[in-house]
Residue, then its C-alpha position, 0 to 999 in steps of 0.5 A: x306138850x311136845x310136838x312130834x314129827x309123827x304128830x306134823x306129818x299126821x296133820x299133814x296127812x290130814x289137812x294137805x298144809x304145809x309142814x311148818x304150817x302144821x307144827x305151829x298149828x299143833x304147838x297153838x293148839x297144844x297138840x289137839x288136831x281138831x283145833x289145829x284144824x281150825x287154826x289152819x282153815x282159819x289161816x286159810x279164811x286170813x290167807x283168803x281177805x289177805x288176796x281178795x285184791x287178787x284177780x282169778x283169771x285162770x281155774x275150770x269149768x265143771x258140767x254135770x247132768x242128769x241122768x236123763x239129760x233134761x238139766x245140767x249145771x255148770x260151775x266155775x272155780x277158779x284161781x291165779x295161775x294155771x300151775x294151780x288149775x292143774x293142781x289134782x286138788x283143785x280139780x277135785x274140788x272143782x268136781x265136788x261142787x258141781x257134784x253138789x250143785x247138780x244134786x241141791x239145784x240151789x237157787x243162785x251163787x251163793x246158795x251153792x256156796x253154803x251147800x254142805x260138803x261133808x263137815x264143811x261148807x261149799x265155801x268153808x271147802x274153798x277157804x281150806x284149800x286156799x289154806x293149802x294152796x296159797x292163792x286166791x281161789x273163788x267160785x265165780x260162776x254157777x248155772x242151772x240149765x233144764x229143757x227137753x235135751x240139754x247138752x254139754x260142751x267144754x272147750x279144750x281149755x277147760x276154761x271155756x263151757x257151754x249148756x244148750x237146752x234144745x227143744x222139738x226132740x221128740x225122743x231123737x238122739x241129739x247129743x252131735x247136734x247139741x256139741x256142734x252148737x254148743x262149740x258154735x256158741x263157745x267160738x262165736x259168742x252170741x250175744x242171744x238166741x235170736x234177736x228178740x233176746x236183743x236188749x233195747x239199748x243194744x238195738x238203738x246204739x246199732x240203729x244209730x250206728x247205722x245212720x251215722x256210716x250212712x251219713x258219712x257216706x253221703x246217703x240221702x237224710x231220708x233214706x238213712x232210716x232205711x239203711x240203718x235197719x239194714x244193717x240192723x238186720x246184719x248185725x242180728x245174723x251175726x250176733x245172734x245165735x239161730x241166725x248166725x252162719x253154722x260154722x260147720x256148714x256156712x250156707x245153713x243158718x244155726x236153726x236152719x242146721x237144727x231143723x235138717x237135724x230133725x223136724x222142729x228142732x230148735x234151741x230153747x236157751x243156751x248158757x255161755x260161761x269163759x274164765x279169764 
């Protein structure tokens, strides 16, 4: 049958693909739209194996929370190019799947990318756009955090978000405590809470570490133990996040900041997620 410009531009309207996507799409389909539609998701699915070699350094990070304040989800969605990230379409998605992650709470990555969106799949939802686009694009990250108060905090980027989760509250309006953190968090990159969260491996290449400056040094065999937990203990205040130096207030401590803040207050976990 023959294909109007009517026929394109409605298809058009309809998927966002490009216009001589869409002609030969209907032409394949003999102008039926629902299988024009899937002509096109299924180019975008090719489009999609075609780039997978491609790296996403560039997207978004998307936060939502509970009414109450007591969870919050973080999702990133990312693609190739920043021109893309601005895009209003990806944006929008972007929003819709953490709208989806916060209402399903599903168990992990890929269970949010089989959480529905209308007629379609998380995933199904990405392929199409990638159609429309033209790029890679990936939902890369997904994390559910709960906790008395948890707090948001997003980096000027829009590549850089961070969730605390405080705990000791007691009814307290929390929110400036929790951003200041979660910006000490997104600037400072704790490798954990405190040094308990320090993985083992960690600690003893530190301690050896330590032992052989102390060697180079000249310090005596049986004293480099001694030094090695030294700056054992250093490294713990700088990298690990209730010990480290508030940034905004140098001489507290980040747990002795949340305690001046309001009596007891502490963070229970906190959760760091950049692109690129």
């Amino acid at each position: 049958m023959a294909i109007t410009a009517k026929d394109v531009n409605k298809l058009r309207q309809m998927t966002g693909a490009g216009m001589m996507d869409c002609k030969k799409a209907l032409v394949e389909a003999d102008g039926d739209f629902d299988k024009a539609i899937e002509i096109l998701r299924k180019k975008g699915q090719k489009l999609s194996e075609k780039r997978a070699d491609r790296e996403t350094k560039e997207g978004g990070v998307f936060v939502r929370t509970s009414e109450d304040g007591s969870e919050a989800v973080l999702v990133a969605f990312t693609c190739e190019t920043d021109f893309v990230a601005k895009n209003d379409d990806f944006k929008a998605l972007g929003g819709e799947i953490a709208d989806a992650a916060m209402a399903n709470k599903p168990a992990d990555l890929e269970a949010l990318k089989a959480v529905s969106l209308g007629d379609q799949s998380v995933q199904e939802k990405v392929t199409e756009l990638l159609g429309k686009i033209g790029e890679k694009l990936e939902v890369t990250v997904y994390e559910h955090v709960s906790g008395e108060q948890v707090v948001s905090y997003i980096h000027s980027t829009g590549k850089l978000g961070v969730l605390v989760a405080l705990s000791g509250v007691n009814g307290a309006d929390v929110q400036d405590a929790g951003k200041d953190v979660g910006m000490q968090i997104a600037a400072m990159n704790p490798l954990a809470l405190d040094k308990d969260g320090v993985d083992s491996a960690t600690v003893e290449k530190e301690i050896e570490i330590g032992k052989e400056q102390a060697r180079q040094e000249g310090k005596p065999e049986q004293i480099l133990d001694k030094i090695a937990q030294g700056k054992l203990n250093k490294f713990f205040k700088e990298n690990t996040l209730l010990s480290q130096s508030f940034v905004k207030e140098p001489k507290q401590s980040v747990a002795q900041y949340l305690d001046s803040v309001n009596k007891g207050m502490t963070v229970a976990k906190f959760k760091r997620v950049a692109i690129g």
